[in-house]
LOROFI-495624 format. One line per field, with one value per residue (C-alpha): residue number from 1; residue in three letters; chain; y negated, x negated, z negated. Coordinates in Angstrom, 2 decimals. Layout:
! LOROFI-495624
nr = [NUM/...]
rest = [ala/...]
kette = [A/...]
yy = [Y/...]
xx = [X/...]
zz = [Z/...]
END
This chain:
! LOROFI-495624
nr = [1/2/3/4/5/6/7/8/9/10/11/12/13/14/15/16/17/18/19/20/21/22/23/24/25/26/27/28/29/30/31/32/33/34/35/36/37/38/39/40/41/42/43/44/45/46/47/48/49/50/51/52/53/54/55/56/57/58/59/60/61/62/63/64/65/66/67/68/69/70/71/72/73/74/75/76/77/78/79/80/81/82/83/84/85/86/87/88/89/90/91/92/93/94/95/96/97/98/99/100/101/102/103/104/105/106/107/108/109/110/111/112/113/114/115/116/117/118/119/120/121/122/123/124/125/126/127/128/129/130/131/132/133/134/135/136/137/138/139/140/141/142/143/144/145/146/147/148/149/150/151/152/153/154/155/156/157/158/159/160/161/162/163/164/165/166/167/168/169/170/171/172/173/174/175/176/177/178/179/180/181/182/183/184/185/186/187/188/189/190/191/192/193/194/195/196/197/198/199/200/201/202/203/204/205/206/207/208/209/210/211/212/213/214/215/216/217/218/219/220/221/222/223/224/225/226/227/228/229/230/231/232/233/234/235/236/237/238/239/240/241/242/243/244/245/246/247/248/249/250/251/252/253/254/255/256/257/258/259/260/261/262/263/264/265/266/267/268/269/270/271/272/273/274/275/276/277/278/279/280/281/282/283/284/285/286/287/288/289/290/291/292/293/294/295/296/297/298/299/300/301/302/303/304/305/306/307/308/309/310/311/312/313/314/315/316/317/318/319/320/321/322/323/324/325/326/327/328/329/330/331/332/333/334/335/336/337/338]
rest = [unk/unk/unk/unk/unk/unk/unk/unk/unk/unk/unk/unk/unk/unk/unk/unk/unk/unk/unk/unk/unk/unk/unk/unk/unk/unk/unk/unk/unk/unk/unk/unk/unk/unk/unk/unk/unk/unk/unk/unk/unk/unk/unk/unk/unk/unk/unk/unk/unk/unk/unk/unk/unk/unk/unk/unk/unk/unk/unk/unk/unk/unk/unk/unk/unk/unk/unk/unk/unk/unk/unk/unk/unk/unk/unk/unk/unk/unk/unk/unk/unk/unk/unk/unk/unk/unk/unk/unk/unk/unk/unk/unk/unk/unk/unk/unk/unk/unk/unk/unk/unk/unk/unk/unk/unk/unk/unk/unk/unk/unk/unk/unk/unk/unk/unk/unk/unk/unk/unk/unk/unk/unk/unk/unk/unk/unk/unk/unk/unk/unk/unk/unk/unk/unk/unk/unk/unk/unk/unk/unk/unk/unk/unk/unk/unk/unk/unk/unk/unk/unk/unk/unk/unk/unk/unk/unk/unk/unk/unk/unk/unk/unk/unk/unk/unk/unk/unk/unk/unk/unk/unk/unk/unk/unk/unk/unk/unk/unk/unk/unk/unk/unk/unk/unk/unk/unk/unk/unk/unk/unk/unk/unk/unk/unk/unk/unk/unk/unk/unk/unk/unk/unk/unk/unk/unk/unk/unk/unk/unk/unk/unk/unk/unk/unk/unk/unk/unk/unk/unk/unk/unk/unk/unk/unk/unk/unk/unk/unk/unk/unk/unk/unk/unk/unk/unk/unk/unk/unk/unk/unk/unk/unk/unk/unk/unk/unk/unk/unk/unk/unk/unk/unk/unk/unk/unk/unk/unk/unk/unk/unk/unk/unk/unk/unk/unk/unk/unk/unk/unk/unk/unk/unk/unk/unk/unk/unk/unk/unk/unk/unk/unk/unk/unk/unk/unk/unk/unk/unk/unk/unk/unk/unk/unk/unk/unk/unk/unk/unk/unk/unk/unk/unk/unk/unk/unk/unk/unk/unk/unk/unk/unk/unk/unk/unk/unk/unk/unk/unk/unk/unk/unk/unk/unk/unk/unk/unk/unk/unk/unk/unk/unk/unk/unk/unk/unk/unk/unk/unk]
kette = [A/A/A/A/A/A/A/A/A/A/A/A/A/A/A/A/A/A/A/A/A/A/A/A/A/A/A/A/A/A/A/A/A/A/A/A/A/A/A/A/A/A/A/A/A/A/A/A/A/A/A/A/A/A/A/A/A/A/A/A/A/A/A/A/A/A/A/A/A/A/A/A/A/A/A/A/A/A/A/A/A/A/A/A/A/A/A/A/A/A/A/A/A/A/A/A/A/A/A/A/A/A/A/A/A/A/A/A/A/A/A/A/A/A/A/A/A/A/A/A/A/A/A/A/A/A/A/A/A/A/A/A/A/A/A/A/A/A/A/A/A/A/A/A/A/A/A/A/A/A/A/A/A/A/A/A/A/A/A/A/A/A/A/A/A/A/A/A/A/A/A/A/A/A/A/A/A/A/A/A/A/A/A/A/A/A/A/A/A/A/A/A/A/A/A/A/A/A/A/A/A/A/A/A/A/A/A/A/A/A/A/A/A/A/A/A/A/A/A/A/A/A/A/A/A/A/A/A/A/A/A/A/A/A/A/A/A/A/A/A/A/A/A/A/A/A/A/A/A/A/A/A/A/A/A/A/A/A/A/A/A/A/A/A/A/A/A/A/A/A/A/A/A/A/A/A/A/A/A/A/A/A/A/A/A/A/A/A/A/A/A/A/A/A/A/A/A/A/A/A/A/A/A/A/A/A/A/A/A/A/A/A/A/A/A/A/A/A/A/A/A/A/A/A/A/A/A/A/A/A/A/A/A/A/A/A/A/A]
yy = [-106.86/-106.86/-105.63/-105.65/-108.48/-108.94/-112.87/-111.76/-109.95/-107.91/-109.66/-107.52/-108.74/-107.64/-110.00/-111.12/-110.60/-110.78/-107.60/-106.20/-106.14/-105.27/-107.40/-105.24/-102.79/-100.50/-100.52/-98.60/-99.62/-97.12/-96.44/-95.30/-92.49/-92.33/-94.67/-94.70/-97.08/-96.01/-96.07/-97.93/-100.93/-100.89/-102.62/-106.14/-105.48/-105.66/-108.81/-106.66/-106.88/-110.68/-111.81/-115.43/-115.75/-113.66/-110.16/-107.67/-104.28/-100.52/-98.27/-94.54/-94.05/-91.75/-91.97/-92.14/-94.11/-97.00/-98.17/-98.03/-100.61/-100.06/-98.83/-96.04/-92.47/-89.83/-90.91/-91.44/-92.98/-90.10/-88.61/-87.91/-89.44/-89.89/-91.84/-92.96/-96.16/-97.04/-97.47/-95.59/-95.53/-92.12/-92.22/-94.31/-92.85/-93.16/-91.01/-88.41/-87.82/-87.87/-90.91/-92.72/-95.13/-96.46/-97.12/-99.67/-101.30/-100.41/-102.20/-101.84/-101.02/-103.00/-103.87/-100.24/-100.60/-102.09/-100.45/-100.92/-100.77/-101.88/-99.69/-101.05/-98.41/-95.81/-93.18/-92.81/-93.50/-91.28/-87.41/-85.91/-83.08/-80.17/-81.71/-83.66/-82.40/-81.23/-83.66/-81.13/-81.78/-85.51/-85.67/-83.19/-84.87/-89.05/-87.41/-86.65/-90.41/-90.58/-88.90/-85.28/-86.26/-88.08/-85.49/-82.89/-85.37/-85.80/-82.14/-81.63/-84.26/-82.64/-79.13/-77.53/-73.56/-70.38/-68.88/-72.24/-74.31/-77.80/-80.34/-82.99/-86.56/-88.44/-86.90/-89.37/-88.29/-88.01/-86.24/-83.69/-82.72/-82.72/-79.68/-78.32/-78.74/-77.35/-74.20/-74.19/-74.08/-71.16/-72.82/-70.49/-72.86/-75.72/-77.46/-80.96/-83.60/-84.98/-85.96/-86.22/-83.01/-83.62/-84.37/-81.21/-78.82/-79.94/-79.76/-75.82/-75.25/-77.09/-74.11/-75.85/-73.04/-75.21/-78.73/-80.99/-83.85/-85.66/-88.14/-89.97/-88.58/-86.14/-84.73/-84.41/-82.08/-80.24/-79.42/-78.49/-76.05/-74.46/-73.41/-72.59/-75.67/-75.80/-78.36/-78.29/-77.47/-79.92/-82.49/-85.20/-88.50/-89.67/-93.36/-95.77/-96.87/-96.54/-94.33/-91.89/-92.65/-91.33/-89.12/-87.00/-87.64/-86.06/-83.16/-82.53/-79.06/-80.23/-79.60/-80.04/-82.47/-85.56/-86.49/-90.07/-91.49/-93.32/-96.95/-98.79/-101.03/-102.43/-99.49/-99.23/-96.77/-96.68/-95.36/-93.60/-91.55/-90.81/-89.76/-87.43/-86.12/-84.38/-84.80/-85.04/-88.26/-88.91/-90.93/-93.53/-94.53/-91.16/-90.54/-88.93/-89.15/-85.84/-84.30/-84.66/-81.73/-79.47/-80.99/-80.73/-77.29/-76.10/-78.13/-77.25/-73.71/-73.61/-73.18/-76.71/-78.68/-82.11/-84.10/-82.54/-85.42/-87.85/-87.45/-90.29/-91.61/-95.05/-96.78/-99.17/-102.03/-100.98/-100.96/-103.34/-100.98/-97.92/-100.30/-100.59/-96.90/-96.11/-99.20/-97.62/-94.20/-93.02/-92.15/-90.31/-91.77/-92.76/-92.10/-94.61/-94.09/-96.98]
xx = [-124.63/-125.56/-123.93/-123.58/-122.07/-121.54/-122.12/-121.99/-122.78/-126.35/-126.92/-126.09/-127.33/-128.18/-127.08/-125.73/-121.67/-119.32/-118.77/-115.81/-112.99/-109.62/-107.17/-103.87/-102.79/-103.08/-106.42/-109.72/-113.25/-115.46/-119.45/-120.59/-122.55/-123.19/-121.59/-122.24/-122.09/-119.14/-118.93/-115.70/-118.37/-120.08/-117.23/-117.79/-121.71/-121.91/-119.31/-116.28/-114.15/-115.25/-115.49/-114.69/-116.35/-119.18/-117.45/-118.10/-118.87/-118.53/-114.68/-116.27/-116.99/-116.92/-118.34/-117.61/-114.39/-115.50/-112.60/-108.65/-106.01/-103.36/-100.71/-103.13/-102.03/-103.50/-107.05/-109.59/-113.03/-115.41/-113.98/-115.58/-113.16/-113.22/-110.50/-109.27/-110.47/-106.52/-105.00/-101.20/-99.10/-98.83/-94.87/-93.17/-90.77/-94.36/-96.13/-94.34/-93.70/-97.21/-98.74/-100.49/-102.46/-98.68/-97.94/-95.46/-98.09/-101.24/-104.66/-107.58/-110.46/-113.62/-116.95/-117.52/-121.71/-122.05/-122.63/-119.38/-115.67/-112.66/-109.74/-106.28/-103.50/-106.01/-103.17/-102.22/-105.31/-107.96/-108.21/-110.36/-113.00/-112.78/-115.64/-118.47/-120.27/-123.95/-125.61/-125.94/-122.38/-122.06/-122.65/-119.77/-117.71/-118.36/-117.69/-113.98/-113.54/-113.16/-114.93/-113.59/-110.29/-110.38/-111.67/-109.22/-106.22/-107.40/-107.04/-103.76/-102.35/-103.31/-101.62/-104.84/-103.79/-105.54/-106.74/-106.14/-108.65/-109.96/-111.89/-112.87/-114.32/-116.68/-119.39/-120.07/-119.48/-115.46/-116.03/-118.46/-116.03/-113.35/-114.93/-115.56/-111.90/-110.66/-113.02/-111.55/-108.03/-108.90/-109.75/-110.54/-112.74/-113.62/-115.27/-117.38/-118.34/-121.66/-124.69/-126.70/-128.91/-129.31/-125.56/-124.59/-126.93/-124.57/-121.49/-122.44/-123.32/-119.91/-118.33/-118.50/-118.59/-119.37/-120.99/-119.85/-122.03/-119.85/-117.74/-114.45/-113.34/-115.82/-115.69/-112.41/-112.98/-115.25/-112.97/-110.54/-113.31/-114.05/-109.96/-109.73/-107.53/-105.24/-106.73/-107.29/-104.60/-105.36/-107.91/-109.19/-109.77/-112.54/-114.41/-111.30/-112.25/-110.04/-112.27/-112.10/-108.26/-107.55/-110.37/-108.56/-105.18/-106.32/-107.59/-105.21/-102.77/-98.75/-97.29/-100.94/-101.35/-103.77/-104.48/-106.39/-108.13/-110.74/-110.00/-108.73/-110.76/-109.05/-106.95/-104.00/-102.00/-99.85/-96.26/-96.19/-98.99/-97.95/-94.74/-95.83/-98.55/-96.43/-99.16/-97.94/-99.91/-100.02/-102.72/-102.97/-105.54/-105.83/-103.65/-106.58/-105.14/-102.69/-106.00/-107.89/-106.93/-107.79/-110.42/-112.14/-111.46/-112.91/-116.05/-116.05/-115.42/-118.35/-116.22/-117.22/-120.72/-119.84/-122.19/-124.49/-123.24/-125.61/-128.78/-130.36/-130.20/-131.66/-131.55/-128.55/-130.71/-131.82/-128.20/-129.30/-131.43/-128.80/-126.44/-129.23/-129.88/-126.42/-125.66/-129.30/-127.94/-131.18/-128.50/-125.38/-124.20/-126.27/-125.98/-126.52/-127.79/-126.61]
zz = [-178.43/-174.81/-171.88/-168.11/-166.44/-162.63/-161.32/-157.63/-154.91/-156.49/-159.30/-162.63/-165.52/-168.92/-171.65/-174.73/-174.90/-178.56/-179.73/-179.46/-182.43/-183.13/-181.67/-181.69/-184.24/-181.40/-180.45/-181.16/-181.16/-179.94/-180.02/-176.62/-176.39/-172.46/-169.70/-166.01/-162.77/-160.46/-156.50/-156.72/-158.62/-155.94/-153.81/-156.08/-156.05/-152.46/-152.07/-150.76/-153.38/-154.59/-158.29/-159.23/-162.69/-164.58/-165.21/-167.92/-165.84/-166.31/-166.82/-168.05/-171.31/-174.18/-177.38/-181.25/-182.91/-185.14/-186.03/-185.39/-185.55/-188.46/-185.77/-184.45/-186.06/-183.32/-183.30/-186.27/-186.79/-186.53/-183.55/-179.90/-178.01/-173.95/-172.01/-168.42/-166.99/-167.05/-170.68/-170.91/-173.98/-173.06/-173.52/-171.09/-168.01/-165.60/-168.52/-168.82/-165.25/-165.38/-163.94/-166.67/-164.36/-163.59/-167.42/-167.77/-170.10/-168.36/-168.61/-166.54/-168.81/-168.28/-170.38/-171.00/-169.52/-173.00/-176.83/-178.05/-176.05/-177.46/-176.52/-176.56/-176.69/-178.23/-179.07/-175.35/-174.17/-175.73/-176.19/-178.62/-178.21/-180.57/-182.89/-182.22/-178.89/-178.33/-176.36/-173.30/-173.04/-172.71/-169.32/-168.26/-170.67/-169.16/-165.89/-167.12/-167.76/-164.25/-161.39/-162.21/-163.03/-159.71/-157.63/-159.51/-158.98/-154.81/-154.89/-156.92/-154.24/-151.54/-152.78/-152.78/-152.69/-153.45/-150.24/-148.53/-146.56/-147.83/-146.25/-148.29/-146.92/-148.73/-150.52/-153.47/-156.98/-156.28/-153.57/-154.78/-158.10/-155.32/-153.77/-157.25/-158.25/-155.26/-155.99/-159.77/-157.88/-155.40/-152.19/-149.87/-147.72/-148.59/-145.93/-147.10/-144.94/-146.07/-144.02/-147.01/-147.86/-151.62/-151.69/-149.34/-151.74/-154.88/-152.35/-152.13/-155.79/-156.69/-154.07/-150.28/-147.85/-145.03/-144.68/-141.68/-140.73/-138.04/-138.87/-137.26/-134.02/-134.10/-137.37/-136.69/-134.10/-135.89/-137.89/-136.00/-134.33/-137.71/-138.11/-134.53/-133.32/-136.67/-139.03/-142.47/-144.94/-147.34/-147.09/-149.83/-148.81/-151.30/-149.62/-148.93/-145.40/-142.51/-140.88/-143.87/-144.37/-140.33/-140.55/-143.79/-141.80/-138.12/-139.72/-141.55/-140.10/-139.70/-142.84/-144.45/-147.28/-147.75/-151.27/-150.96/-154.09/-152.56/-153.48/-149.91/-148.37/-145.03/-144.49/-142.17/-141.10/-137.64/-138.47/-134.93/-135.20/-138.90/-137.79/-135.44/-137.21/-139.74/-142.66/-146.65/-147.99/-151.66/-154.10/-155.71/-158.85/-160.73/-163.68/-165.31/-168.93/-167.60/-166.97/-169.67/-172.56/-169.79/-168.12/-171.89/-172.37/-168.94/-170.23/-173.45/-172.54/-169.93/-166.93/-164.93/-165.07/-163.64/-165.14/-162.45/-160.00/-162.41/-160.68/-162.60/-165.85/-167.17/-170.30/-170.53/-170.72/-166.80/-165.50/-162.49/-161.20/-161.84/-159.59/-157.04/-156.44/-155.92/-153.49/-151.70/-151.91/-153.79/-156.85/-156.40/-159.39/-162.88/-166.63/-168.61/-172.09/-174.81]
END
């Protein structure tokens, strides 16, 4: 089969890899029916995060079981099956506290830009969809792999409350389904920060009230304009720069909440200005997997249309230029059909 593979800083290729197979009695193979290119691959694509060999690419998937290993009693060949980009056995202390992406025996998933995806952990890992899904649905349902659980973890971090008012920084595809999950949780104003008008159109759709195109120091005060000198009572970091990071923080109300998913990039944080800014932080990688039954049913249901983040889709064979509109910002994120 052939796949995606990273060799350094722009240069995805398209070529031959093994297929995957079972290796543990606890894995699954699975046939992907849609995968995407993430922001957070964008960090190795542009030389930020190096690489120091040739690196399968892609963590979203979903798509049909193959095949199962002969320890693997929760999830059959046949299914529709969608996972986090973090396997979890689903059952250790981290688990069930709910924090999957801290398993005691998490892997990061990688290779999934690719036909085929092998699974480990497939049990804890994967959730099924009620039967086999229209392809309408697909989109919504690749989103869940990671974006929308990430946006709807930044906003369940940051105690997003009915009635309450949001500000969420970054307006990339976390971003975006973090204004749409604080609207599915009752925000009363959600306030996105976006100097992009394609971006700031889906911002409203998804249930922004306003759109702030300042950033730093003077988005800050912008905000603190809009809620006449208070600050925002929650606010969702979504980029992973340290101008985002004390961006989310200074608008953030005392006693308000920062929920940060946006993977950190330089970031540091001054324990005096912390300590007097009287701000709730909490993150971390998304423990999607505690999302995901009820991510599906809001999809499934017709409640929430994420998959409207992909604003282009490309044949998996023309994943280099799927990573090139996204690291141009001509692509808020792409689909990529196997």
């Amino acid at each position: 089969m052939k796949g995606a593979v990273l060799y350094g800083p722009r240069d995805v290729r398209f070529e031959e890899l093994d297929a995957p197979r079972i290796i543990k009695p606890t894995d699954a193979i699975i046939r992907i029916s849609a995968t995407c290119v993430c922001g957070s691959d964008l960090w190795p694509y542009r030389g930020i995060s190096p690489i120091t060999k040739p690196t399968p690419m892609g963590h979203e998937y979903c798509g049909i079981v193959e095949e199962v290993g002969s320890e693997v009693r929760n999830i059959r060949p046949g299914q529709f099956v969608i996972g986090s980009f973090f396997v979890s056995d689903n059952t250790c202390p981290h688990c069930r506290a709910g924090y999957q992406s801290s398993c005691e025996h998490r892997e990061l998933i990688g290779g999934a830009q690719a036909p085929l995806l092998r699974v480990p952990l497939a049990d804890g890992t994967l959730v099924a969809t009620p039967e086999i899904p229209s392809d309408d649905l697909i989109p919504s349902l690749l989103a869940l792999s990671d974006v929308m659980g990430t946006g709807w973890f930044a906003a369940d971090a940051a105690n997003v409350k009915p009635g309450k008012t949001v500000a969420v920084v970054g307006d990339g595809a976390v971003g975006l389904l973090g204004v749409l999950s604080a609207s599915q949780m009752g925000a009363g104003r959600i306030i996105a920060m976006s100097r992009h008008e394609p971006r700031q159109k889906l911002a409203r759709e998804f249930g922004a009230t306003d759109i702030v195109i300042e950033r730093a120091d003077e988005g800050v005060s912008r905000i603190k304009e809009l809620t006449k000198g208070i600050g925002a009572d929650s606010v969702l970091e979504c980029v992973g720069t340290q101008e985002a990071m004390m961006q989310a923080i200074r608008a953030t109300r005392p006693g308000g909440c920062v929920g940060y998913v946006g993977v950190p990039h330089g970031v540091e944080l001054d324990g005096q200005e912390l300590f007097f800014a009287h701000v709730h932080l909490h993150g971390g990688p998304a423990p999607v997997r505690r999302f995901l039954p009820e991510l599906i049913a809001m999809v499934w249901n017709g409640k929430i249309d994420p998959g409207k983040v992909f604003d282009l889709g490309l044949p998996l064979d023309q994943v280099a230029e799927g990573y090139r509109a996204m690291d141009e910002r001509r692509a808020i994120k792409t689909l990529l059909w196997p």
